[in-house]
C-alpha positions as CSV (number, residue, x, y, z in Angstrom):
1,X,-22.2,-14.4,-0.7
2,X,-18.6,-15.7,-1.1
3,X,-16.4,-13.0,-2.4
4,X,-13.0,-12.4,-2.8
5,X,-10.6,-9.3,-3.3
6,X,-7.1,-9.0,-4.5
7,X,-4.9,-6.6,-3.8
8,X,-1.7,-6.1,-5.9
9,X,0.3,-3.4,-7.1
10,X,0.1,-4.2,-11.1
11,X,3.7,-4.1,-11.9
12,X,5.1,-6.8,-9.2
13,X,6.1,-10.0,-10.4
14,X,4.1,-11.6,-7.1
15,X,1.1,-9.5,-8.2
16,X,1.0,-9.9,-11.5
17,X,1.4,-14.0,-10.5
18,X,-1.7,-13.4,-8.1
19,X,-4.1,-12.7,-11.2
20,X,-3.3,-16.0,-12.7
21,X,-4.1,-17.7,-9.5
22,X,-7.2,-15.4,-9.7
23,X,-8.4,-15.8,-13.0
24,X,-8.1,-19.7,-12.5
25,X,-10.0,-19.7,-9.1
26,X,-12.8,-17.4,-11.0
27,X,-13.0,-19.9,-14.0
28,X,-13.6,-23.0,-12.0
29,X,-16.0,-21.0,-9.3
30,X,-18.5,-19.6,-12.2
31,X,-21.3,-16.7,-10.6
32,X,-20.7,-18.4,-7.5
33,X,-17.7,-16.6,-6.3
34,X,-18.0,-12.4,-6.4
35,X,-14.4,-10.8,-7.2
36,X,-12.8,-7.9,-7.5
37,X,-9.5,-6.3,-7.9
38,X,-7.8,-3.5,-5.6
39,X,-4.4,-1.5,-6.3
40,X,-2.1,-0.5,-3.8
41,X,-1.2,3.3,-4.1
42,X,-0.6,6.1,-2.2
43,X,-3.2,9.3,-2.4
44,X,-1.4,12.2,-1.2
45,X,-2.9,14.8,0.0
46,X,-2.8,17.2,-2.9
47,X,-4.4,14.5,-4.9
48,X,-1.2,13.3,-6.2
49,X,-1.0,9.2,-6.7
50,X,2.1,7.0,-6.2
51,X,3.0,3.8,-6.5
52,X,6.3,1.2,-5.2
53,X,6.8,1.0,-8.9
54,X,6.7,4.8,-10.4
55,X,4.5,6.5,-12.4
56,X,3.9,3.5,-15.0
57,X,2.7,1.8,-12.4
58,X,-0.2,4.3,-11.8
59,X,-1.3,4.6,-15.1
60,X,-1.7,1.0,-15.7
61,X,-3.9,0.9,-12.5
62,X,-6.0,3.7,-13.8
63,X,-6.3,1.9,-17.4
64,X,-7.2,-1.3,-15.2
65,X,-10.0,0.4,-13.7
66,X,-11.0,2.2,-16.6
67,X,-11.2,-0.9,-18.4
68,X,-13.3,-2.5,-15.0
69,X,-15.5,0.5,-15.7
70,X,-16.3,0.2,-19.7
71,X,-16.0,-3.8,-20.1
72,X,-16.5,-5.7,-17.0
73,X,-17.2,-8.4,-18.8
74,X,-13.5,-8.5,-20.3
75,X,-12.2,-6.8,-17.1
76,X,-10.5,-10.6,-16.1
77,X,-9.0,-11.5,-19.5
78,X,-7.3,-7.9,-20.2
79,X,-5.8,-8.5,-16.6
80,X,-4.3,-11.7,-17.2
81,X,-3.6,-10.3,-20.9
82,X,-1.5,-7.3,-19.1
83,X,-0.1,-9.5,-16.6
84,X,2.1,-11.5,-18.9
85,X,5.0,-9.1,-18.1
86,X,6.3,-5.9,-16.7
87,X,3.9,-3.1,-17.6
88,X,6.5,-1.3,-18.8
89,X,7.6,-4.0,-21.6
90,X,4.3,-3.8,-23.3
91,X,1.6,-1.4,-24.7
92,X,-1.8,-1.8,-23.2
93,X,-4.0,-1.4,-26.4
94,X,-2.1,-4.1,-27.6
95,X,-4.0,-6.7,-24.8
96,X,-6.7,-4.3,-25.4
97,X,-7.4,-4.9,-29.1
98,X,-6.6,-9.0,-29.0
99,X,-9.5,-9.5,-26.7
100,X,-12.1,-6.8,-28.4
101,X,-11.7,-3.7,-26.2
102,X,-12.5,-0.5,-27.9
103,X,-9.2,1.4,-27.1
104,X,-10.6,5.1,-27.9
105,X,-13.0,4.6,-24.8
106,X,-10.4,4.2,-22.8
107,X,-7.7,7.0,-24.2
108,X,-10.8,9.8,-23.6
109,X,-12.0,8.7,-20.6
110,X,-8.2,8.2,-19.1
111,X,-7.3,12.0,-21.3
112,X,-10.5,13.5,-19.2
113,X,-8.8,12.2,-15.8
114,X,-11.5,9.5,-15.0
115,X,-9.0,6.8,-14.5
116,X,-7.4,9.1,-11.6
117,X,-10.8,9.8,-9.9
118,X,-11.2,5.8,-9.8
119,X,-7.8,4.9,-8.6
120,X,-8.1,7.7,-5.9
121,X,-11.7,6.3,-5.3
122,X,-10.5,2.6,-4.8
123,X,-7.1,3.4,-2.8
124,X,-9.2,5.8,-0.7
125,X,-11.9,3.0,0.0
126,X,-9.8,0.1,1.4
127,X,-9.4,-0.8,4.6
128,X,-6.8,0.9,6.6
129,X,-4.9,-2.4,7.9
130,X,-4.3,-3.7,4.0
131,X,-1.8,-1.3,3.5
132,X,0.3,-3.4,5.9
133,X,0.3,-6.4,3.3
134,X,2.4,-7.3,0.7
135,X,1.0,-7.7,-2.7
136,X,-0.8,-9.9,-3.2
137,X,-2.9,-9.7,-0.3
138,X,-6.1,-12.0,-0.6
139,X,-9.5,-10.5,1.5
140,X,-12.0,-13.2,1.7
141,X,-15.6,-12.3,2.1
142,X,-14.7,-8.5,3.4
143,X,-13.2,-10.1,6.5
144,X,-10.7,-12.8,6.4
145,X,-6.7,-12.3,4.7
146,X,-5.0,-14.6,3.3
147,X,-1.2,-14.5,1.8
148,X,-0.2,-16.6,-1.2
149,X,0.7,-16.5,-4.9
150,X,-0.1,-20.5,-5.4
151,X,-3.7,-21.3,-6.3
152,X,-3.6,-24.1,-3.1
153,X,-3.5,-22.2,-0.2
154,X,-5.4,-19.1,-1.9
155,X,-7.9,-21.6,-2.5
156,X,-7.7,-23.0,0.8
157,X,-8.5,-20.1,2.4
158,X,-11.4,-19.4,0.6
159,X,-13.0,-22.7,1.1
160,X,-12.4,-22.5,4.8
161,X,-14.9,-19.7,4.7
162,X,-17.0,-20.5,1.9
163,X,-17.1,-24.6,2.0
164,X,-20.5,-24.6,0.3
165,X,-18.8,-23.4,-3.1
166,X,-18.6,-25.9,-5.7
167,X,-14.6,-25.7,-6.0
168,X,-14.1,-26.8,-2.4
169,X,-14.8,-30.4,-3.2
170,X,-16.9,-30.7,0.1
């Protein structure tokens, strides 16, 4: 099946353009097109997590994945939501609450240190060579990388892998 992941840090300007691109690839592409969303970190190796962008940074991934966890199904909006500006500028339960997440699900579960244990499991998991890629990085169908923060060449890549998809105007 077609699938694409992005890989961003949260707080970058480029990243935080690449989950508009993303959320307007997903919304013409339906089921059709499986998707996810990776954070660049750094697990050191007494657990610790860093990020280009500090400590704000890292906590907004967790709350990302914590929200991934909880509410897939308003996993895509609450990115876009949070990608409006620098993390730093705005309060997360405030994109939370306008699109119908329940914020106390999130607070305990980050409190409890289960947004850590994801972030660690998702850094951990990705493929060694896509730490050498800027953010965002695009991986199409676990094998191919594509660069871009337009929606024509991101979506040029994916069609050149996945020309039966309904988007790539065969």
């Amino acid at each position: 099946p077609a699938s694409v992941q992005l890989f961003i840090m949260s707080d970058d300007p480029f990243g935080r353009k690449g989950v508009n691109v993303l959320n307007e690839i997903v919304k013409s592409a339906g089921n059709s097109l499986k998707w996810d969303v990776r954070y660049f970190a750094e697990v050191h190796p007494n657990g610790n997590i860093k990020s280009l962008y500090g400590p704000g940074e890292v906590e907004e991934d967790e709350v990302r994945l914590l929200v991934k966890k909880y509410f897939p199904d308003k996993y895509l909006d609450f990115l876009v939501c949070r990608s409006k500006a620098a993390v730093a500028t705005q309060y997360w339960q405030k994109c939370a609450r306008e699109i119908g997440i329940d914020t106390q699900t999130i607070v305990e579960a980050y409190a409890v240190g289960e947004g850590a244990a994801l972030l660690r499991a998702d850094v951990e998991s990705q493929p060694f060579e896509m730490k050498n890629y800027p953010s965002p990085t695009w991986l199409i169908n676990n094998r191919y990388i594509v660069l871009g923060v337009n929606k024509d060449p991101v979506l040029a890549g994916i069609c050149k892998y996945n020309s039966e998809l309904g988007i790539c105007g065969k």
